[in-house]
C-alpha positions in Angstrom: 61.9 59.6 52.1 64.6 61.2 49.8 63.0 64.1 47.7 61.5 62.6 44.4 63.2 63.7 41.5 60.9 64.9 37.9 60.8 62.0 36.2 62.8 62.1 32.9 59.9 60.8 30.8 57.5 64.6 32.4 60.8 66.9 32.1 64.6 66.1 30.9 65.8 69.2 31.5 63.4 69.5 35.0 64.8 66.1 35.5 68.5 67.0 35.5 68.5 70.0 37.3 66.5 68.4 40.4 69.0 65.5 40.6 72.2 68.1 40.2 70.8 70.0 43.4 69.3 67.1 45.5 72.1 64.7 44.5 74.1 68.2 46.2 76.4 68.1 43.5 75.9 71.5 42.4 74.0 74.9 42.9 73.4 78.0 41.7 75.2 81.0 43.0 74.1 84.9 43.2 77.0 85.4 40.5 75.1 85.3 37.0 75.8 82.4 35.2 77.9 80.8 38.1 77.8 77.8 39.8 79.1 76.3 43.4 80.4 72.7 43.4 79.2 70.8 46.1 81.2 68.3 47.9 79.8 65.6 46.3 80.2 67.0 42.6 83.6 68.4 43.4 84.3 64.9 44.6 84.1 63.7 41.2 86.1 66.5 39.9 89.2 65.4 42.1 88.6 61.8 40.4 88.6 63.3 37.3 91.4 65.1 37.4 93.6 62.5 39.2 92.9 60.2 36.6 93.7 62.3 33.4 96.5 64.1 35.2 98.2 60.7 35.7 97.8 59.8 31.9 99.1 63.4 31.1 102.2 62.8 32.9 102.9 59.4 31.5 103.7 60.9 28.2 105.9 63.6 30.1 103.8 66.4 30.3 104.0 68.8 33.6 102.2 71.5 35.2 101.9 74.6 35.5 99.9 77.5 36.4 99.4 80.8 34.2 97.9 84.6 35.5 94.0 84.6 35.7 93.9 88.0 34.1 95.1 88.2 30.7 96.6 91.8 29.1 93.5 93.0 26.9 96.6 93.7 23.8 97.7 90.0 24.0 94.2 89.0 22.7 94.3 91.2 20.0 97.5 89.7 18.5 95.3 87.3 16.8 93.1 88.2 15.1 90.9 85.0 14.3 91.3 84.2 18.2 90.0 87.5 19.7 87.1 87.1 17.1 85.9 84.2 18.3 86.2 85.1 21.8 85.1 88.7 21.8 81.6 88.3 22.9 82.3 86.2 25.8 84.7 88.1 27.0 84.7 90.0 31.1 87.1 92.6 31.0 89.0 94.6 34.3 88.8 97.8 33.5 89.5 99.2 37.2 91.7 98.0 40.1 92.7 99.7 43.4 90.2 102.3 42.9 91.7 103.2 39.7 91.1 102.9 36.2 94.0 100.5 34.5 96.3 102.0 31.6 94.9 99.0 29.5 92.3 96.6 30.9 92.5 92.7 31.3 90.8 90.4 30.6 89.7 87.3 32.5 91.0 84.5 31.0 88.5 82.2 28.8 91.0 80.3 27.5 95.4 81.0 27.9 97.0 80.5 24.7 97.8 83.9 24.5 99.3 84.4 27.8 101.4 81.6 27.7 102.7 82.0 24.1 104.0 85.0 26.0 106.2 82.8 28.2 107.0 80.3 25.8 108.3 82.9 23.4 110.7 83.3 26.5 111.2 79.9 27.2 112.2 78.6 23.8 115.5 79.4 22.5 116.6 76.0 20.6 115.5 72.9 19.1 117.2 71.6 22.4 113.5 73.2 24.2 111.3 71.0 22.5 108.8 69.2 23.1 107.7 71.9 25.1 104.4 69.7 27.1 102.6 71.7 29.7 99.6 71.6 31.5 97.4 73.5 33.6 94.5 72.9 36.1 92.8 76.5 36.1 89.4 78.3 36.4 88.0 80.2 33.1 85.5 82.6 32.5 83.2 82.9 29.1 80.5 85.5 29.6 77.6 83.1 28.6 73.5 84.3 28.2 71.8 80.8 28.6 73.8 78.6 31.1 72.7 75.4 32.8 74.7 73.5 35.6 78.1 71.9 34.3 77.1 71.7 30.9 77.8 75.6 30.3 78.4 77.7 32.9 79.8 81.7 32.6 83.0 80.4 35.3 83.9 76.3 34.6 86.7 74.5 35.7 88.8 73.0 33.6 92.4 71.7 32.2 94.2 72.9 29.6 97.5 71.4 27.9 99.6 73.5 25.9 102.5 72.1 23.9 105.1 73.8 21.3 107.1 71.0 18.8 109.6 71.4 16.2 107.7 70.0 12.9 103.7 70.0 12.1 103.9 66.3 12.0 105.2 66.2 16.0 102.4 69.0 16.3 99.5 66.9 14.6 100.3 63.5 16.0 99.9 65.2 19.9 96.7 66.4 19.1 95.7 62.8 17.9 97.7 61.3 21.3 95.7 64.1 23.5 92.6 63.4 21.7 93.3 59.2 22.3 94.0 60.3 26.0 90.3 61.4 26.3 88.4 58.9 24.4 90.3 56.3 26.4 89.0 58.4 29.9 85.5 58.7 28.2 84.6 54.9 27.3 87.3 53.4 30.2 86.6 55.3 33.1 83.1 57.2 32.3 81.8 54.6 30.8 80.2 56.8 27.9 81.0 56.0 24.4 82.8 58.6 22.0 83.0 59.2 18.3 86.4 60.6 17.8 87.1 62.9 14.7 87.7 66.1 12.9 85.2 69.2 13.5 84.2 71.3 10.3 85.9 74.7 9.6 83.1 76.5 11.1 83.0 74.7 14.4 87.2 74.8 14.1 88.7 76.3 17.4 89.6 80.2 17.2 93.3 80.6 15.8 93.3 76.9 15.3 94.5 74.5 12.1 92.5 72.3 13.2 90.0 71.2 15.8 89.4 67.5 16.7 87.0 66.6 19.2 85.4 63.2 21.2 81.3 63.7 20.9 79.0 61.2 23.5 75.1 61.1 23.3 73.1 61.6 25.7 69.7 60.1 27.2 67.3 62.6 25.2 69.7 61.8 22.4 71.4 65.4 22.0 75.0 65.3 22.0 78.1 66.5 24.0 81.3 67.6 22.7 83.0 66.0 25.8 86.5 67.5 24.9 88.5 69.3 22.5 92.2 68.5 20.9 93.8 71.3 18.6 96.7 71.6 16.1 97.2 75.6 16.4 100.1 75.2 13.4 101.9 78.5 13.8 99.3 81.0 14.2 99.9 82.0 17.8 104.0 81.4 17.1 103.9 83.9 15.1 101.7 86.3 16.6 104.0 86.0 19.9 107.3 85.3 18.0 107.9 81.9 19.8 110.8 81.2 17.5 113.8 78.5 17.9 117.2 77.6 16.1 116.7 74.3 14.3 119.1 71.9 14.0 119.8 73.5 10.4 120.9 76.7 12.7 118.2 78.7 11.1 114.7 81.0 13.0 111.5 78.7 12.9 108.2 79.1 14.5 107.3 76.5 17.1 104.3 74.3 15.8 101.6 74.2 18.6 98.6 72.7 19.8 95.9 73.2 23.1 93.9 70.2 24.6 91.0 70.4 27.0 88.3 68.6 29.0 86.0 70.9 31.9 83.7 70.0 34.4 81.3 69.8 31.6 82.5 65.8 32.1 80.1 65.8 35.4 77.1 66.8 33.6 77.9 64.3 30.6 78.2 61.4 33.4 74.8 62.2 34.4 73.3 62.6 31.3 74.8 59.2 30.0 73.9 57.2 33.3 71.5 58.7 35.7 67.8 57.5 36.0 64.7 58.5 37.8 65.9 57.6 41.1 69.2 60.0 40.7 72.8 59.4 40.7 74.3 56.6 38.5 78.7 56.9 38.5 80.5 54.6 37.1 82.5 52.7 39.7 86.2 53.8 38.5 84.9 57.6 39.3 83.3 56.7 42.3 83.8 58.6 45.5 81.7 56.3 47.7 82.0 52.6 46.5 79.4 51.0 49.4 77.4 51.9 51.9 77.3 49.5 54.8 73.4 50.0 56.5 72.9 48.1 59.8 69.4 47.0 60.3 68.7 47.2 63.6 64.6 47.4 63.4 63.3 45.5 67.2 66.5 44.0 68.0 67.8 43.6 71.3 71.2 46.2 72.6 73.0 43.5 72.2 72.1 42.4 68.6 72.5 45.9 67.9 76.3 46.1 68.9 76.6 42.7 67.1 75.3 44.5 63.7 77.0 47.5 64.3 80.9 45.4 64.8 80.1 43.4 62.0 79.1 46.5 59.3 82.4 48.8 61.0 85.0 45.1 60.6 83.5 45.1 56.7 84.1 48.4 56.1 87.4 48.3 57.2 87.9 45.0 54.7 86.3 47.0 52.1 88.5 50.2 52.4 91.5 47.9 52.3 90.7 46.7 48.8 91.0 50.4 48.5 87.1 51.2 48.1 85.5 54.5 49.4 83.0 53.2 52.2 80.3 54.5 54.6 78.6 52.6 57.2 75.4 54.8 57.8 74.7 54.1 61.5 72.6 57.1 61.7 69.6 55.6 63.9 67.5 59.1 63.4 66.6 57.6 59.6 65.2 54.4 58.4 66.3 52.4 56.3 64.0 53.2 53.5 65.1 56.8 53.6 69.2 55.6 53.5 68.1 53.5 50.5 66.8 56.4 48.6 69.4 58.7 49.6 72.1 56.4 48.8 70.7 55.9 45.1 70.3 59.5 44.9 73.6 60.3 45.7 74.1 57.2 43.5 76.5 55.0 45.7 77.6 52.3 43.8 76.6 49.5 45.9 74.1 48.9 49.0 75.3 46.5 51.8 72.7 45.6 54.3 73.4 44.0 57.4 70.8 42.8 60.8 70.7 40.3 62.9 68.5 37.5 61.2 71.6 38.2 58.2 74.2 37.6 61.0 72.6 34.4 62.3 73.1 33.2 58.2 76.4 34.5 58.0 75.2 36.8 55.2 74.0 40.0 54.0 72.0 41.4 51.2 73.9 43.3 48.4 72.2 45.8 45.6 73.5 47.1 42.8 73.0 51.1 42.2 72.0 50.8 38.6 70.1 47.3 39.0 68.4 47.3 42.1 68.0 43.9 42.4 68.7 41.5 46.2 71.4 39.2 46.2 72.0 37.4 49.0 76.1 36.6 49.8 77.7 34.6 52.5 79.7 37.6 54.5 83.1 35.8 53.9 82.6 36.4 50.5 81.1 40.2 50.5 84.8 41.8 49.8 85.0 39.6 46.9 81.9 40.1 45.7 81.5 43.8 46.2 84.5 44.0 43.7 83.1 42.0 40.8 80.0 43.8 41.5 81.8 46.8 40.7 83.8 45.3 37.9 80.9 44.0 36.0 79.0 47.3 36.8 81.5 49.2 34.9 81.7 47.4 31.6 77.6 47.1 31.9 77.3 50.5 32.1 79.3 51.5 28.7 77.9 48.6 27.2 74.3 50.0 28.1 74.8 53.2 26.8 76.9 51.7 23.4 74.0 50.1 22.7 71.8 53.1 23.0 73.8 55.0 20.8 74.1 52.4 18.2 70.5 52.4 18.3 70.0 56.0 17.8 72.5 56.7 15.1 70.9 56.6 11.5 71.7 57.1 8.1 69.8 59.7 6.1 69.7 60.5 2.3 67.3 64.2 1.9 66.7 67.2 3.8 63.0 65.7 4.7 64.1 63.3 6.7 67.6 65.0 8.0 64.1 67.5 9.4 61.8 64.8 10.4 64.5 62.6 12.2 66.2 65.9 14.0 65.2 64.5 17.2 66.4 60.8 16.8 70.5 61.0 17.5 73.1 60.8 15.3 72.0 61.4 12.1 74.6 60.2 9.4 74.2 62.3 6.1 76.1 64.2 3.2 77.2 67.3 3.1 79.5 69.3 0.1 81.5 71.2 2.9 80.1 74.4 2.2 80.3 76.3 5.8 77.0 78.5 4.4 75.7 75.3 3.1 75.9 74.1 7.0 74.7 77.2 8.5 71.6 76.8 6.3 70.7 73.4 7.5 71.5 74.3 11.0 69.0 77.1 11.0 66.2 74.6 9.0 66.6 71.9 11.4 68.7 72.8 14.7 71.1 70.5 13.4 74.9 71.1 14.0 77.6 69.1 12.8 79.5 67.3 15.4 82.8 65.6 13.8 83.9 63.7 10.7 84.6 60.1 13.2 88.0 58.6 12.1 85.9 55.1 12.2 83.1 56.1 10.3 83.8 55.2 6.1 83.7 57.8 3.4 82.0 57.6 0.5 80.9 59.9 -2.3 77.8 61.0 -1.8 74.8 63.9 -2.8 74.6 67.0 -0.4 71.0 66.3 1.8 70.7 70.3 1.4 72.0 70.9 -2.3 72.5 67.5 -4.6 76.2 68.7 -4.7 78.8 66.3 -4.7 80.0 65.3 -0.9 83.0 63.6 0.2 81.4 61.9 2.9 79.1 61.3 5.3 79.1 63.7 8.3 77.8 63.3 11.8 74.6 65.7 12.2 72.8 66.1 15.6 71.1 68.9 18.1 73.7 69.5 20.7 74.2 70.8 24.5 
């Protein structure tokens, strides 16, 4: 049998560590803070990226890659930005057996290196849109780290654009920030709220900060991605300047996007269940596993089983779905079933002789469990609208469990008493110390201001002053 995994019920936390290591898609590394991808976690990382690189190209962005270690002095050209980054910084101080005239730093995020080349690249209106992109490694010196979720080294991308007004600026944060909700609920399956973050939870150098926000099983949440307007700040910092079409100097208007392989551990955390491994299908490395059941059957039954499971596999993977037949006789099949939903593969096929004399075989759904039994003529067919139907069921599964958990609440009593129940809906005057102060009562952060969620005057829960709005409260990864 597959190792047993902490049930979520004794240990969330246990819980999602034991299935990240037994489902192999991560483990820990002797680096502090560090993490190796396994193949089966990196394998959802290429999906991942495949997918959102393809929508970042339809709208004419294109890659490219920037140093890993960033001149210490380009940092300090903004001010706000090297604030904010300062304590989570790793810094080259010596290379080549020698100390360095001026250290680098190892990048934790690259606006500042590549304002550098975009104050190169720019020279006219003509040069705009500037869109790029870039698949990278960064490095954010973190004390409390947990696999995927926040890890000192992650992997990430991170888009980079210059534009020739504010307005083109502001509506490619939006578009990026549409990009990823779209991924989120369509391909991930996990619901977003999409908005604006406060000023105190506002990127470093940043206008503004917009971000998508998912809950999770224990009903914490996940800021899942981020989508800036920088305005002009690092333009002008970097003097990426252009002659407008009036023939005058102006700073470029910018903005950063990114999502990391944070997604993996959200993907878990929306999905998984005691057994392991839930993906949504559209992420899916491994579509169906194929298990011949060969039990007391004769050699030749055997052979018959083992024809039948390779010729469905090969129908299967020309529908264009990852497949493995497990025809490893050292293992039962009780132990393939547990692996295979521990490694959460998407759908079980089983196959033996008293199947082949019906001209069928039993399918299972990963996140169902349950027998059907299907003629084998129609197993393509019915392996895809088992995956069809799985995806929509799962985001409609874990909508409803948001839904459920999100609440509206009036005082600072029950913002306290609730502080474990989800999103929690309540006013707040916009005071930043006003927020700290609740955070530090309750181990409540805000989250967003969601685009879809009405605002209406209100009272403050903390001070009875007038608030704009209600506000999206909730204790976070």
């Amino acid at each position: 049998m597959a190792d047993k995994l902490t049930p979520r019920e004794k240990g969330f936390s246990e819980w999602y560590v034991d299935l990240v290591q037994k489902a192999k898609l991560a483990d820990y590394s002797d680096v502090k803070g560090c993490m190796v991808i396994r193949p089966n976690g990196y394998a959802l990382w290429e999906n991942i990226q495949r997918t959102l690189d393809a929508k970042f190209k339809q709208v004419g962005v294109k890659n490219a890659y920037f140093p890993l270690l960033i001149p210490e002095s380009y940092l300090k050209k903004e001010a706000e930005h090297v604030e904010g980054f300062n304590p989570q910084l790793a810094v080259v101080t010596h290379a080549g057996g020698q100390k360095l005239e001026e250290p680098y730093v190892i990048r934790p995020t690259s606006e500042t290196i590549i304002n550098r080349s975009f104050a190169k690249w720019v020279q006219s209106y003509r040069d705009l849109p500037l869109l790029i992109n870039q698949w990278a490694n960064v490095m954010r010196w973190e004390m409390r780290t947990r696999l995927f979720l926040r890890t000192t080294e992650f992997l990430w991308q991170e888009g980079h654009t210059c534009h020739e007004t504010e307005d083109d600026a502001e509506k490619m944060t939006l578009q990026m920030l549409e990009a990823y909700r779209e991924f989120a609920e369509d391909y991930m399956a996990m619901p977003v709220l999409t908005g604006r973050k406060t000023e105190s939870e506002r990127f470093a150098g940043a206008l503004r900060t917009y971000s998508i926000e998912a809950m999770m099983q224990d009903k914490k949440a996940l800021q899942a991605g981020t989508s800036h307007n920088l305005g002009q700040n690092f333009a002008k910092a970097f003097e990426t300047k252009f002659q407008g079409r009036d023939g005058r100097e102006h700073f470029v208007w910018q903005t950063s996007w990114g999502v990391s392989t944070r997604l993996i551990g959200g993907l878990i955390l929306t999905h998984s269940d005691d057994s392991g491994l839930i993906v949504p299908p559209k992420l899916a490395a491994t579509h169906v596993v194929i298990i011949p059941i060969a039990g007391k059957a004769t050699d030749a039954e055997k052979t018959q089983v083992l024809e039948k499971a390779h010729a469905l596999g090969a129908d299967l993977r020309k529908q264009g779905l990852g497949v493995v037949v497990d025809d490893d006789d050292s293992k039962g099949p009780g132990f393939k079933y547990n692996e295979h939903e521990l490694i959460g593969t998407c759908v079980r096929i089983e196959i033996g002789p008293k199947d082949l004399a019906k001209n069928s075989c039993v399918m299972v759904r990963r996140d169902l469990k349950q027998k059907e039994f299907v003629p084998l003529d129609e197993a393509v067919a019915k392996a895809q609208a088992m995956l069809d139907q799985m995806q929509k069921d799962l985001f409609q599964k874990a909508k409803a469990f948001r839904d459920a958990n999100t609440h509206e609440v009036n005082s600072l009593e029950e913002l306290k008493a609730r502080a474990d129940d989800g999103f929690l809906l309540a006013h707040w005057n916009g005071d930043a110390k006003v927020e700290a102060r609740i955070k530090e009562e309750t181990g409540l952060t805000t989250r967003c201001r969601p685009f879809n969620l009405p605002q209406e005057p209100g009272k403050c829960v903390m001070t009875g002053e007038p608030s704009p709005g209600r506000i999206v409260f909730a204790k976070a990864y």
